[in-house]
PQR file of N, CA, C, O and H, with PARSE charges and radii, in Angstrom:
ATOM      1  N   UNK A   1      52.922  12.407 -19.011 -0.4000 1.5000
ATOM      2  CA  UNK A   1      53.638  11.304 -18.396 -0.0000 2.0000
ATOM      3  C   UNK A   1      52.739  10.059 -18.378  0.5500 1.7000
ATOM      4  O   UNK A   1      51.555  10.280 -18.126 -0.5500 1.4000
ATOM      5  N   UNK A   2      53.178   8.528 -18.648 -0.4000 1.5000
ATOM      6  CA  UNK A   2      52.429   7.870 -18.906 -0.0000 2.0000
ATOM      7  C   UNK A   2      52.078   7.050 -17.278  0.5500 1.7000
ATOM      8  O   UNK A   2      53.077   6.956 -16.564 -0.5500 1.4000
ATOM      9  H   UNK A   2      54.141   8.348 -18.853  0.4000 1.0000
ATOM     10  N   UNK A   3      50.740   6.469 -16.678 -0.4000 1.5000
ATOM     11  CA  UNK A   3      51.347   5.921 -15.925 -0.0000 2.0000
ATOM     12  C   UNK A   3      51.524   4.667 -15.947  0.5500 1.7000
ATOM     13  O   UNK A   3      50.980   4.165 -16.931 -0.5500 1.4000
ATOM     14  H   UNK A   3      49.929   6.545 -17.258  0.4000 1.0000
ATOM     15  N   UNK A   4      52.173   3.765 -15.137 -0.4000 1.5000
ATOM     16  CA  UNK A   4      52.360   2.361 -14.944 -0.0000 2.0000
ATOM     17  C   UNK A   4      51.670   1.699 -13.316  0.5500 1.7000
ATOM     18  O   UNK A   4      51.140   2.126 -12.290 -0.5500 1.4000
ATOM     19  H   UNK A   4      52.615   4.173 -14.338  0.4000 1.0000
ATOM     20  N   UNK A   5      52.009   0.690 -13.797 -0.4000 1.5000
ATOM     21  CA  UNK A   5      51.546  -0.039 -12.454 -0.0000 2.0000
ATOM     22  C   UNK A   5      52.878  -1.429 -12.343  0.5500 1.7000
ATOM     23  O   UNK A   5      53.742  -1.675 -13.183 -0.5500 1.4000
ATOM     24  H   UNK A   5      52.439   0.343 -14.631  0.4000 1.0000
ATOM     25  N   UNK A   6      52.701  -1.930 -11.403 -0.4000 1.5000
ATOM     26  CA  UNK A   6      53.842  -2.814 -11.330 -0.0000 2.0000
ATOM     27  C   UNK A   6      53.124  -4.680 -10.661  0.5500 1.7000
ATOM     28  O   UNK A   6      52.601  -5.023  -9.601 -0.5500 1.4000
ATOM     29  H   UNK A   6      51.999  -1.730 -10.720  0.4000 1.0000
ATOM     30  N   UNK A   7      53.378  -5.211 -11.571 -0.4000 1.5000
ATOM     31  CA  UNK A   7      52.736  -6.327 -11.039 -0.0000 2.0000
ATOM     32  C   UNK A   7      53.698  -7.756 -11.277  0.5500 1.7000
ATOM     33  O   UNK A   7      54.690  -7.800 -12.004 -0.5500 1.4000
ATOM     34  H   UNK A   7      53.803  -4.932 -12.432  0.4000 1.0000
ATOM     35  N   UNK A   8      53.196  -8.786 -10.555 -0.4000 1.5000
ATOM     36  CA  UNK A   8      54.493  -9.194  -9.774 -0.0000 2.0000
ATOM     37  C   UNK A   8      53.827 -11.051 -10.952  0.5500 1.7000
ATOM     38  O   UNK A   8      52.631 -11.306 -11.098 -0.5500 1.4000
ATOM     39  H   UNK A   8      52.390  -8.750  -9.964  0.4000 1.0000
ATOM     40  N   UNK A   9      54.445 -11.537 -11.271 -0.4000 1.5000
ATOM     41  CA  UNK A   9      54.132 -12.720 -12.006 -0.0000 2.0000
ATOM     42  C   UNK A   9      54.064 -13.692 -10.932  0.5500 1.7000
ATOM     43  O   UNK A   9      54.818 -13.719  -9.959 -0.5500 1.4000
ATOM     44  H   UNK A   9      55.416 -11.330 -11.153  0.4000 1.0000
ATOM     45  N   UNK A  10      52.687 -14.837 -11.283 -0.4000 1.5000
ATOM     46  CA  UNK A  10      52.373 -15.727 -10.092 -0.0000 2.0000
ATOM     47  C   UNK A  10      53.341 -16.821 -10.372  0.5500 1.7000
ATOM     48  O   UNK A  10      53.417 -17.586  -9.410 -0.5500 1.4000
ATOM     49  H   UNK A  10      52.075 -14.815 -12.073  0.4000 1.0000
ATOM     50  N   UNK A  11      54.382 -17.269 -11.730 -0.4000 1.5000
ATOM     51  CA  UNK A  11      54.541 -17.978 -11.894 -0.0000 2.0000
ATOM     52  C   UNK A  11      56.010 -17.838 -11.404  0.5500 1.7000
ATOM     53  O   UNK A  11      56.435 -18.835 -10.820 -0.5500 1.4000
ATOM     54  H   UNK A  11      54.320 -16.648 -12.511  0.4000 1.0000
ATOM     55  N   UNK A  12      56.853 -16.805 -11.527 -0.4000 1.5000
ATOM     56  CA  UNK A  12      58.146 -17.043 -11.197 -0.0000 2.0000
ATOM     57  C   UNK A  12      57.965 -16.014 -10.035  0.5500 1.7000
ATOM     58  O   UNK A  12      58.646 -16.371  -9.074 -0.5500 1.4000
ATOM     59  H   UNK A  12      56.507 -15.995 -12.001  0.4000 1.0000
ATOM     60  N   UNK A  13      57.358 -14.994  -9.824 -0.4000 1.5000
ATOM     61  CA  UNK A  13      57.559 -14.080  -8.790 -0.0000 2.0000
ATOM     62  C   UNK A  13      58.001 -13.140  -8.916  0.5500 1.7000
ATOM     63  O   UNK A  13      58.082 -12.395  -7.939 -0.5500 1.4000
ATOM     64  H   UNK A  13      56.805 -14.704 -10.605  0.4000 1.0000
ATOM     65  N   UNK A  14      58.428 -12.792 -10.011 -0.4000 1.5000
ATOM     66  CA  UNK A  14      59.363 -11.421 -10.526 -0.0000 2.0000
ATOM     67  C   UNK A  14      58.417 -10.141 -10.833  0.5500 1.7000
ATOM     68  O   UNK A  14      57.400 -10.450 -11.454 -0.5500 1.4000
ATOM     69  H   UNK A  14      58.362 -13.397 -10.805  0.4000 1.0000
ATOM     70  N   UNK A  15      58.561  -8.642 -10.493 -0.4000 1.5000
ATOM     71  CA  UNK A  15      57.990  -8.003 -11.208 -0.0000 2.0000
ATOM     72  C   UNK A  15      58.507  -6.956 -12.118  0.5500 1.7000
ATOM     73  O   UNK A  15      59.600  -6.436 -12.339 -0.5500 1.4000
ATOM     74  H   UNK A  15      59.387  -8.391  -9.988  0.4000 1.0000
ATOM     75  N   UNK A  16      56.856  -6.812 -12.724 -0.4000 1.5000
ATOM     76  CA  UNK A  16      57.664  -5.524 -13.885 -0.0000 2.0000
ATOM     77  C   UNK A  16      56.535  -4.760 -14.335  0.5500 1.7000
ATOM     78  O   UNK A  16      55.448  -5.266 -14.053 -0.5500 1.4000
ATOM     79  H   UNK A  16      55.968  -7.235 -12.545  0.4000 1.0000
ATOM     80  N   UNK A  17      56.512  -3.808 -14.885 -0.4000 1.5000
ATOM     81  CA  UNK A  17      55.572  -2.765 -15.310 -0.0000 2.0000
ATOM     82  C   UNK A  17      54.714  -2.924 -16.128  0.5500 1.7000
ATOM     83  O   UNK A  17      55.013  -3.709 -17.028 -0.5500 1.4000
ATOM     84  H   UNK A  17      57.394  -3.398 -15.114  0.4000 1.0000
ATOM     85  N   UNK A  18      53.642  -2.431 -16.175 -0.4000 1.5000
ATOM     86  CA  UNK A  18      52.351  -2.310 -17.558 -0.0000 2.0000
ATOM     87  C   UNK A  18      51.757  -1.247 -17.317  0.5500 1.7000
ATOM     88  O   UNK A  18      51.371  -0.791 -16.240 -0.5500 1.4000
ATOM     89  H   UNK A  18      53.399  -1.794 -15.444  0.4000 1.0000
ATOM     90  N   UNK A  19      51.662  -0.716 -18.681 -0.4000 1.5000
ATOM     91  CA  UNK A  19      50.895   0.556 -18.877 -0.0000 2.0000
ATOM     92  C   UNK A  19      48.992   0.281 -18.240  0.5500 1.7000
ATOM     93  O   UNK A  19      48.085  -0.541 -18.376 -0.5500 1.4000
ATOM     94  H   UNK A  19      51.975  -1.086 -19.555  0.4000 1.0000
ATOM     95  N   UNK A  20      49.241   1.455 -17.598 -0.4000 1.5000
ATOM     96  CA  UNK A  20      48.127   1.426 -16.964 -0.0000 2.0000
ATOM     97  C   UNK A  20      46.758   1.573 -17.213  0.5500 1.7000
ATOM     98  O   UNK A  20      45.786   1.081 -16.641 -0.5500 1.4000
ATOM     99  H   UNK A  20      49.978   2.123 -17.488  0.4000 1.0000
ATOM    100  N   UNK A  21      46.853   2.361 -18.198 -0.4000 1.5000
ATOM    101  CA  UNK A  21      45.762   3.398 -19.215 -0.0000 2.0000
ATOM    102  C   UNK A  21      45.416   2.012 -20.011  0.5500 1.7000
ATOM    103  O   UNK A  21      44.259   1.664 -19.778 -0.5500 1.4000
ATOM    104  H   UNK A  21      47.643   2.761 -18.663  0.4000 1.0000
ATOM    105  N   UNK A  22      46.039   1.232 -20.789 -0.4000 1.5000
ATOM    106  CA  UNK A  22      45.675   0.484 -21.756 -0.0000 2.0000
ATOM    107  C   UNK A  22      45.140  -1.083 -21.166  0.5500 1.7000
ATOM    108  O   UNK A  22      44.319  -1.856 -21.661 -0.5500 1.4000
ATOM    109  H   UNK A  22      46.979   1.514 -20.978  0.4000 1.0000
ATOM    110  N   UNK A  23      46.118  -1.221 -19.666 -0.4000 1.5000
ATOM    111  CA  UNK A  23      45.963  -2.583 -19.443 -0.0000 2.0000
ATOM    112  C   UNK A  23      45.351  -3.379 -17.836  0.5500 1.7000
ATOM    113  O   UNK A  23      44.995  -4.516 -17.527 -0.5500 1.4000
ATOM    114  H   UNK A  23      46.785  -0.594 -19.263  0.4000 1.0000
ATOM    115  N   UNK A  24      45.506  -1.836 -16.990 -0.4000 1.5000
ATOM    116  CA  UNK A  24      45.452  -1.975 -15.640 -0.0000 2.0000
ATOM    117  C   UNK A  24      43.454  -2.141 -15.806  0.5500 1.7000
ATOM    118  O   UNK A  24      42.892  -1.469 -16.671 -0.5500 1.4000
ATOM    119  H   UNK A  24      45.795  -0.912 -17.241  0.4000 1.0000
ATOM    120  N   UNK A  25      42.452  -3.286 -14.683 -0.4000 1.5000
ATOM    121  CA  UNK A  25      41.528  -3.259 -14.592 -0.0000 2.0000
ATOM    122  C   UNK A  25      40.494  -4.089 -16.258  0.5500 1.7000
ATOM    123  O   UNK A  25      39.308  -4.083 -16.591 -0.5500 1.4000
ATOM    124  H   UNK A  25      42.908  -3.832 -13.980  0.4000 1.0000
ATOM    125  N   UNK A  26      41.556  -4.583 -16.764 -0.4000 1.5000
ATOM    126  CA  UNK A  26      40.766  -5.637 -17.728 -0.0000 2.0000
ATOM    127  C   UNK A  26      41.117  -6.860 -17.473  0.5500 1.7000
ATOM    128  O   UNK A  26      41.896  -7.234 -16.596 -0.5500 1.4000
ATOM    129  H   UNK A  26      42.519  -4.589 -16.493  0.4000 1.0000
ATOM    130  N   UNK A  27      40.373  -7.682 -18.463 -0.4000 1.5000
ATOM    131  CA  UNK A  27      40.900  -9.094 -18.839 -0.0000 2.0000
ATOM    132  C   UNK A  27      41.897  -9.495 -19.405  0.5500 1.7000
ATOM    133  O   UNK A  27      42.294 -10.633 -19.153 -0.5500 1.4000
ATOM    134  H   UNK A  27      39.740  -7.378 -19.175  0.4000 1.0000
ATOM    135  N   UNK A  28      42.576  -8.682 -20.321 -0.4000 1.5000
ATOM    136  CA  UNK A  28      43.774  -8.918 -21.091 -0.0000 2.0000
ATOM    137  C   UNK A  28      44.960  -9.696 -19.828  0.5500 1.7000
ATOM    138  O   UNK A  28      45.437  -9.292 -18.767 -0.5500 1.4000
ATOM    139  H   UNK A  28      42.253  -7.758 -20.525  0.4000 1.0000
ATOM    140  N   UNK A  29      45.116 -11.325 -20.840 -0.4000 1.5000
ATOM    141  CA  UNK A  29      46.027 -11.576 -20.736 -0.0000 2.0000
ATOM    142  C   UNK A  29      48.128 -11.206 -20.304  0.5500 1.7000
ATOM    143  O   UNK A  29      49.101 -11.213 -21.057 -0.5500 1.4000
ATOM    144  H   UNK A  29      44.728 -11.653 -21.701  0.4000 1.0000
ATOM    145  N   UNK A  30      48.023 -10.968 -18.965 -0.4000 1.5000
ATOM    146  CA  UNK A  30      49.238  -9.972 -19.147 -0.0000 2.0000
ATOM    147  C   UNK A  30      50.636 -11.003 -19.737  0.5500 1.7000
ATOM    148  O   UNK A  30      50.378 -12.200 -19.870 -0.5500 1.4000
ATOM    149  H   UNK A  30      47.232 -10.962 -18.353  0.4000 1.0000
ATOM    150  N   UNK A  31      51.564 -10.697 -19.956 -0.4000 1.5000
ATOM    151  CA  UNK A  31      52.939 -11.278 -20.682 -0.0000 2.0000
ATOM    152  C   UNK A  31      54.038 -10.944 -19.847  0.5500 1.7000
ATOM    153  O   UNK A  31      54.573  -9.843 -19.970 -0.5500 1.4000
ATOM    154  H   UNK A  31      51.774  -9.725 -19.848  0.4000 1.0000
ATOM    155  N   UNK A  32      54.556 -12.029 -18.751 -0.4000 1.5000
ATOM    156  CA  UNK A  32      55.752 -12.036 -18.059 -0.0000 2.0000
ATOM    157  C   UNK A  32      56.722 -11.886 -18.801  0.5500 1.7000
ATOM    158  O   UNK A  32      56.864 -12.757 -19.660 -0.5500 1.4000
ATOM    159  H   UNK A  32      54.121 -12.924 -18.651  0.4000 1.0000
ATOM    160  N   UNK A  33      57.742 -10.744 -18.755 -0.4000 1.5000
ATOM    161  CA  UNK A  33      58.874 -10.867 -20.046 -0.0000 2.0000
ATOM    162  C   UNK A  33      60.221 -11.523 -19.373  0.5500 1.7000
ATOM    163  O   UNK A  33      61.284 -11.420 -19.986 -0.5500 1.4000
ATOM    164  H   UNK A  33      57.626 -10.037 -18.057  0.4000 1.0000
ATOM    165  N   UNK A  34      60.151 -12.429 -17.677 -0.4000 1.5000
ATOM    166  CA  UNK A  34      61.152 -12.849 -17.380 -0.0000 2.0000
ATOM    167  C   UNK A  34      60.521 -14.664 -18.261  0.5500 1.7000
ATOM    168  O   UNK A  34      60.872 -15.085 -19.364 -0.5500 1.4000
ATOM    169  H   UNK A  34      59.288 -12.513 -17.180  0.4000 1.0000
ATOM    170  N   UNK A  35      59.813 -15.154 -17.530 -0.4000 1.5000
ATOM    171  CA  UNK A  35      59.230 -16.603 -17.718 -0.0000 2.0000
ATOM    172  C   UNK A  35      58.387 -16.717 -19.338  0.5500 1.7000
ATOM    173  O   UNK A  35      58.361 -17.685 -20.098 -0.5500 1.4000
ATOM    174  H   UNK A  35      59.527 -14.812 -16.635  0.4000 1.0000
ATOM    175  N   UNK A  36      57.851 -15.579 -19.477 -0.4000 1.5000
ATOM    176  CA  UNK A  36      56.753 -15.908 -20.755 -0.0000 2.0000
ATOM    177  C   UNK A  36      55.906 -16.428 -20.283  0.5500 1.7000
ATOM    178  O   UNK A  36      55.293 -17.196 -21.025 -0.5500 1.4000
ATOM    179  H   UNK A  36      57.872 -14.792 -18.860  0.4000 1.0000
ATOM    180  N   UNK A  37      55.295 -16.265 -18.446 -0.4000 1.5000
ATOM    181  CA  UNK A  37      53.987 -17.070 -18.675 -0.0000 2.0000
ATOM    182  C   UNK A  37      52.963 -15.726 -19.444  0.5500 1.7000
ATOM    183  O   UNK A  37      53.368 -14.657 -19.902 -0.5500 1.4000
ATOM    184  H   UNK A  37      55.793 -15.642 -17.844  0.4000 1.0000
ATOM    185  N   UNK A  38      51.658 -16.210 -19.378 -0.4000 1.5000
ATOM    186  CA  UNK A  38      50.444 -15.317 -19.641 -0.0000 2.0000
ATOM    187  C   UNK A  38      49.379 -15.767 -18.397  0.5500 1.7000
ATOM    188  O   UNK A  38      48.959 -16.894 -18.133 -0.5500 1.4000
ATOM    189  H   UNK A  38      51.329 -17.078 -19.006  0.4000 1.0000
ATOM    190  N   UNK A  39      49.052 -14.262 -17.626 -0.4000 1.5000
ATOM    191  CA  UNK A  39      48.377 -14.768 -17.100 -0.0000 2.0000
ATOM    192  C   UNK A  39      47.438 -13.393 -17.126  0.5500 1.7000
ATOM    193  O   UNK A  39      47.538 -12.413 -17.865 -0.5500 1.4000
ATOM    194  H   UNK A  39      49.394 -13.347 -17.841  0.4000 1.0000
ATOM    195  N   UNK A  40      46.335 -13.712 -15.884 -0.4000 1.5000
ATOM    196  CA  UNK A  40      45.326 -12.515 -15.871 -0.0000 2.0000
ATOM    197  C   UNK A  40      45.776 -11.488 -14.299  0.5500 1.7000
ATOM    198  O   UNK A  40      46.351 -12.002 -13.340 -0.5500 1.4000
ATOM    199  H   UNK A  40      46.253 -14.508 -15.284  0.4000 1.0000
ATOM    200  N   UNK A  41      45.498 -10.496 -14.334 -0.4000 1.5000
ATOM    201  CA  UNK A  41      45.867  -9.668 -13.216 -0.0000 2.0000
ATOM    202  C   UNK A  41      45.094 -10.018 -11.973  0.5500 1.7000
ATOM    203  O   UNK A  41      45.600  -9.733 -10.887 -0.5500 1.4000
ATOM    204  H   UNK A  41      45.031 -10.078 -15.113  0.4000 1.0000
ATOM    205  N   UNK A  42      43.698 -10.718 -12.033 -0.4000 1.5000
ATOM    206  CA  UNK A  42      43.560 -11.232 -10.926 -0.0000 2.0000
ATOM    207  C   UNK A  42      44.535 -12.518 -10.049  0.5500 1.7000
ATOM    208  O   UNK A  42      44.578 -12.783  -8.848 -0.5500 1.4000
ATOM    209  H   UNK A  42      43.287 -10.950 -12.915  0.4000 1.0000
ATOM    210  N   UNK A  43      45.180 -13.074 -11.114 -0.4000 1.5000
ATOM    211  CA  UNK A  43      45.960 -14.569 -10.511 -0.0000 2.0000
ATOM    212  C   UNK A  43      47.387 -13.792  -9.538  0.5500 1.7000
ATOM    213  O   UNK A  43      47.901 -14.403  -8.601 -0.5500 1.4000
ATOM    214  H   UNK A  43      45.145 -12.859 -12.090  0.4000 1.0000
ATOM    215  N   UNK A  44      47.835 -12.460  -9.949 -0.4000 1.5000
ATOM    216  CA  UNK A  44      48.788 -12.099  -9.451 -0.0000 2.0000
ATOM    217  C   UNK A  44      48.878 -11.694  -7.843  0.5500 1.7000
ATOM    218  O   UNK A  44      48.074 -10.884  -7.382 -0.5500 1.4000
ATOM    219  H   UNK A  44      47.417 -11.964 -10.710  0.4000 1.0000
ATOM    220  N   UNK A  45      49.934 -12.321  -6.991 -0.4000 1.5000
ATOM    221  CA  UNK A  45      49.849 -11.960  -5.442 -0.0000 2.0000
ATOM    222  C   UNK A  45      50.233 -10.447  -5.278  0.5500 1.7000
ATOM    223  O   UNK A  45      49.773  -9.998  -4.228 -0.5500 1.4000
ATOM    224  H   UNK A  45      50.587 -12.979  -7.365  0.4000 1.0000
ATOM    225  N   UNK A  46      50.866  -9.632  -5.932 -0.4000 1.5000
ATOM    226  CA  UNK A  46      50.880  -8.735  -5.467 -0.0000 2.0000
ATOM    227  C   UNK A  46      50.635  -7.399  -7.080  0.5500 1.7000
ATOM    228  O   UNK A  46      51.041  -7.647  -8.215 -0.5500 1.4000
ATOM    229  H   UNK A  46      51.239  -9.997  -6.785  0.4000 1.0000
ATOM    230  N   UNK A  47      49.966  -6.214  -6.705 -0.4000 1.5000
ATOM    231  CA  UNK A  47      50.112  -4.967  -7.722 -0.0000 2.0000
ATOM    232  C   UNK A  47      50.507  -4.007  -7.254  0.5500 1.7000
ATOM    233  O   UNK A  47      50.604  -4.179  -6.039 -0.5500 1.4000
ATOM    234  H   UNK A  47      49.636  -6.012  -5.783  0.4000 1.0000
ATOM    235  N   UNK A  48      50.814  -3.017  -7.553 -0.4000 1.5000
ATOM    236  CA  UNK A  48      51.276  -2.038  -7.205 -0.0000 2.0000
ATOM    237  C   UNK A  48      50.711  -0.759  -8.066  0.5500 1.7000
ATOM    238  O   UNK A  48      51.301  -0.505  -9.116 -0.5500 1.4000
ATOM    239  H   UNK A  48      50.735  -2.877  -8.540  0.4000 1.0000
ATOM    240  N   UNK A  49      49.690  -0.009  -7.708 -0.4000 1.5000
ATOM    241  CA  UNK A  49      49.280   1.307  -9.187 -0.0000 2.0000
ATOM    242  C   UNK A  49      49.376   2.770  -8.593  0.5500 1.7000
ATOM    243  O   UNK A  49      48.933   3.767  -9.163 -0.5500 1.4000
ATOM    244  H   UNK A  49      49.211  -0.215  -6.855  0.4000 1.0000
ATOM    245  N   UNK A  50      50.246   2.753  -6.926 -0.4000 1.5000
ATOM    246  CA  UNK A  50      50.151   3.939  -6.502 -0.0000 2.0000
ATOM    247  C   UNK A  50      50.661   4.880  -7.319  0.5500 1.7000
ATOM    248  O   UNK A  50      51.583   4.437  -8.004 -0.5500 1.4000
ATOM    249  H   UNK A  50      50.605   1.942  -6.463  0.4000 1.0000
ATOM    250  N   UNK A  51      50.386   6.100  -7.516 -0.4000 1.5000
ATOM    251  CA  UNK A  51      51.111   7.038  -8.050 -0.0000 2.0000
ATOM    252  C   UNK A  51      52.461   7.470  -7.775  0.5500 1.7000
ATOM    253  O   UNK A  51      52.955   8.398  -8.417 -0.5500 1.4000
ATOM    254  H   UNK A  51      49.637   6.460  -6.960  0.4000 1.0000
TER
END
């Protein structure tokens, strides 16, 4: 089972999922798929990676 995390975009506020394994705890640029901003996971107000 893969996991996810759920993180919330600083720019419109909406959230949505990212694989966790590949993306949760780096620098990578994340990709809002409501707005298209790009931002980094520190700029975001809220995450979510409970199990």
């Amino acid at each position: 089972m893969v996991r996810l995390f759920l993180i919330q975009c600083p720019q419109c506020k909406k959230s949505f999922e990212a694989h966790y394994g590949e993306l949760r705890h780096t620098d990578i640029k994340l990709h809002c798929p409501y707005c298209e901003n790009r931002f980094l996971q520190t700029e975001s107000d809220e995450i979510d990676d409970r199990w």
